[in-house]
C-alpha positions in Angstrom: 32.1 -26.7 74.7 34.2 -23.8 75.4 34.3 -22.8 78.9 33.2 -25.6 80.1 29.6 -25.2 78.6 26.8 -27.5 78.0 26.4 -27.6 74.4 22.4 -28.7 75.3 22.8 -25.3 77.0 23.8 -23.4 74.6 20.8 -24.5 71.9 18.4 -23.6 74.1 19.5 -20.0 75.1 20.2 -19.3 71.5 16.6 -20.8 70.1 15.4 -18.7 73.0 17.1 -15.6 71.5 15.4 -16.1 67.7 12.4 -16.9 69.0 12.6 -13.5 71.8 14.1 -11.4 68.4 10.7 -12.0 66.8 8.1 -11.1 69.7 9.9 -8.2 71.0 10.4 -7.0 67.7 6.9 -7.3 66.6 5.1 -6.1 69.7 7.6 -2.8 69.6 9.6 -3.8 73.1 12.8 -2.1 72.1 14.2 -2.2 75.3 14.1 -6.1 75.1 15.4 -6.4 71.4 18.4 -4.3 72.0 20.1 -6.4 74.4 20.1 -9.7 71.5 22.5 -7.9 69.7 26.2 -7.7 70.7 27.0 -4.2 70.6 28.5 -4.2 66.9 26.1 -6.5 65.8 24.3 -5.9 62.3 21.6 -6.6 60.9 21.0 -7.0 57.1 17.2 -7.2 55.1 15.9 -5.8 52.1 15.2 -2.6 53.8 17.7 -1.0 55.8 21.3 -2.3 57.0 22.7 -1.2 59.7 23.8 -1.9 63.3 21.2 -3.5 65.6 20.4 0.1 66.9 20.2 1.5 63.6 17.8 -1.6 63.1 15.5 -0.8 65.8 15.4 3.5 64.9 14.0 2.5 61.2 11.6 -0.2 62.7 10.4 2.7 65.6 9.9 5.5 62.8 7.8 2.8 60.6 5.8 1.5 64.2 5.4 5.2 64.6 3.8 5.5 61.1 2.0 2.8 61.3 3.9 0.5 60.1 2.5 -3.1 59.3 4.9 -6.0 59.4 4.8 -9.3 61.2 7.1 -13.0 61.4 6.3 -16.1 62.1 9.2 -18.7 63.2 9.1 -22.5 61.7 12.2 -24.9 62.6 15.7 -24.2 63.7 19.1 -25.7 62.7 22.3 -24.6 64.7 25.5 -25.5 64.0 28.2 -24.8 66.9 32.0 -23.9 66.9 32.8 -23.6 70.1 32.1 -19.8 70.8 30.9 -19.0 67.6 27.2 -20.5 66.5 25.7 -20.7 62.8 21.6 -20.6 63.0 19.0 -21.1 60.3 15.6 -20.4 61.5 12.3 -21.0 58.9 10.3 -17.4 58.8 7.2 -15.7 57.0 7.4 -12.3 56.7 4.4 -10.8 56.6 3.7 -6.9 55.8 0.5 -4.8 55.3 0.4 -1.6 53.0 -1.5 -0.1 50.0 -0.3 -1.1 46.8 -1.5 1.2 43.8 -4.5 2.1 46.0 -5.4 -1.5 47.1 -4.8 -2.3 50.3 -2.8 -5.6 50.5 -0.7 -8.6 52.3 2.6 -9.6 51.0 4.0 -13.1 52.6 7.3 -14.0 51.7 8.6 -17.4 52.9 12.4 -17.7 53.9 14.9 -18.0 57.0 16.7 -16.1 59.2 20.6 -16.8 58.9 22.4 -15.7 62.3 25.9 -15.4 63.2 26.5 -15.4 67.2 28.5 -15.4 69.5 29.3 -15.8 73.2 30.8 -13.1 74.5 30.6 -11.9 78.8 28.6 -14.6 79.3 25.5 -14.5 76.9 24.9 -15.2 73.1 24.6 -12.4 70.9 23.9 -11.5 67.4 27.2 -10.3 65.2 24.8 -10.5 61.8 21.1 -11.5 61.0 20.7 -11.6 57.3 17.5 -13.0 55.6 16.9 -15.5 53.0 13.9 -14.5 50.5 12.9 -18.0 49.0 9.2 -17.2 48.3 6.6 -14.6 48.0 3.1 -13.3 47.0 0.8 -10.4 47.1 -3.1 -11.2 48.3 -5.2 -8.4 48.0 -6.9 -8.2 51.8 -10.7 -7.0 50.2 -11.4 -9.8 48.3 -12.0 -9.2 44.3 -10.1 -5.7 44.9 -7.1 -6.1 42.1 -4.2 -3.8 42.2 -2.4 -3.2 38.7 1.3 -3.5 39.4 4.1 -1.8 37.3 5.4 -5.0 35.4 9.1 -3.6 34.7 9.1 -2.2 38.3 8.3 -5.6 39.7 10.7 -7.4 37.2 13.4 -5.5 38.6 13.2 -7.3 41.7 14.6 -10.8 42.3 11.8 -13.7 42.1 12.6 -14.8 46.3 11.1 -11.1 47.1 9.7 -9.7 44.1 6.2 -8.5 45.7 7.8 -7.4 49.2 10.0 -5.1 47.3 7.5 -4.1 45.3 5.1 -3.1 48.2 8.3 -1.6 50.1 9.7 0.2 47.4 5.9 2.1 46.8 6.1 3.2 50.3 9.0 4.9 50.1 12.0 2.8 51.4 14.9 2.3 49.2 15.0 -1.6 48.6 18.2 -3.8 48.2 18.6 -5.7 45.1 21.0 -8.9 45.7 19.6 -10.5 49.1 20.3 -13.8 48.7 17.4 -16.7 47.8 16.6 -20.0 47.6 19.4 -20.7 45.0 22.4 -18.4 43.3 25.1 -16.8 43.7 24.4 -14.4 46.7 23.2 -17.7 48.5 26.1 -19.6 48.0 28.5 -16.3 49.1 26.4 -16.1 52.5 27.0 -19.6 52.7 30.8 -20.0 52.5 30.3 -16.4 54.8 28.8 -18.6 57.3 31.5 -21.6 56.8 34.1 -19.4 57.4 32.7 -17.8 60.4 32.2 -21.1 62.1 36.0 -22.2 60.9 37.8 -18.6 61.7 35.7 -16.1 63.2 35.9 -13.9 59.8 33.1 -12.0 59.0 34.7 -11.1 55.6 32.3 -11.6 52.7 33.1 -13.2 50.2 34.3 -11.5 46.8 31.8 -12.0 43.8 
């Protein structure tokens, strides 16, 4: 590895970091999730985008509201390029909110696609963007049924159709084109990630 490194090494501190991003982050320790970002690293859902300050401001004002939204981490696969690193991490998403009156659970099923890098001696996030592969909407009362606004929800792509739903009714403005499971936008953040790994280029590609 560059430097002299032990690639070994190097897995471990960065499964460490995904699996720190998702504790500190969901218990509301700010001061711990700040440093996992390089300082111009971004972050990308269907929610906000921004830098990973910018990040953690939306998710305080939506903790401070109450706020409802929770991860779980399944399996990791990294790729390494010397001192640039490629990581897809499993993830459910899991947020709480009313829903046309009904208060509900939406789980959406994806991964976590991280570009990092080692820079002054520590991994960092440059990007975290999210894969939306599969979601649904459980009531949290049983046999309470919320009645959803079909061409509202149609608008949405099928990966994260109820998430945006449910985010979109409480008030947040909710990105259209995150990739999925298959497409298009997948395949862009793909070669995005290739070429990252090959040249250090964050360019995305055109569409």
């Amino acid at each position: 590895m560059a430097g002299g490194r032990d690639e070994a090494a190097d897995r471990r501190e960065i499964r460490d970091l995904l699996e720190n991003w998702v504790v500190f982050r969901d218990a509301g320790d700010w001061d711990r999730l700040r440093p996992l970002w390089h300082p111009d690293g971004r972050m990308v859902a269907t929610w906000t985008e921004g830098t990973g300050d910018e990040f953690i401001a939306i998710s305080q004002a939506g903790w401070a509201k109450g706020l409802t939204v929770m991860h779980r981490l399944g399996g990791t696969a990294i790729d390494l390029a010397g001192d640039r690193a490629l990581a897809q991490t499993k993830m459910t998403i899991t947020q709480r909110a009313p829903v046309e009156g009904v208060l509900c659970d939406v789980t959406c099923a994806g991964r976590f696609y991280d570009f990092l890098e080692w820079r002054a001696g520590r991994w960092g996030l440059v990007l975290r963007q999210s894969i939306y592969e599969l979601d649904r909407l459980d009531p949290v009362e049983p046999g309470t049924i919320p009645v959803l606004d079909t061409k509202l929800l149609e608008q949405f792509p099928i990966g994260y159709r109820h998430l945006a739903y449910l985010q979109t009714r409480i008030g947040y403005d909710v990105t259209r084109n995150m990739a999925g499971l298959r497409g298009p936008d997948v395949t862009a953040l793909y070669e995005r990630g290739a070429a990252w790994l090959a040249t250090g280029s964050l360019a995305a590609t055109a569409r």
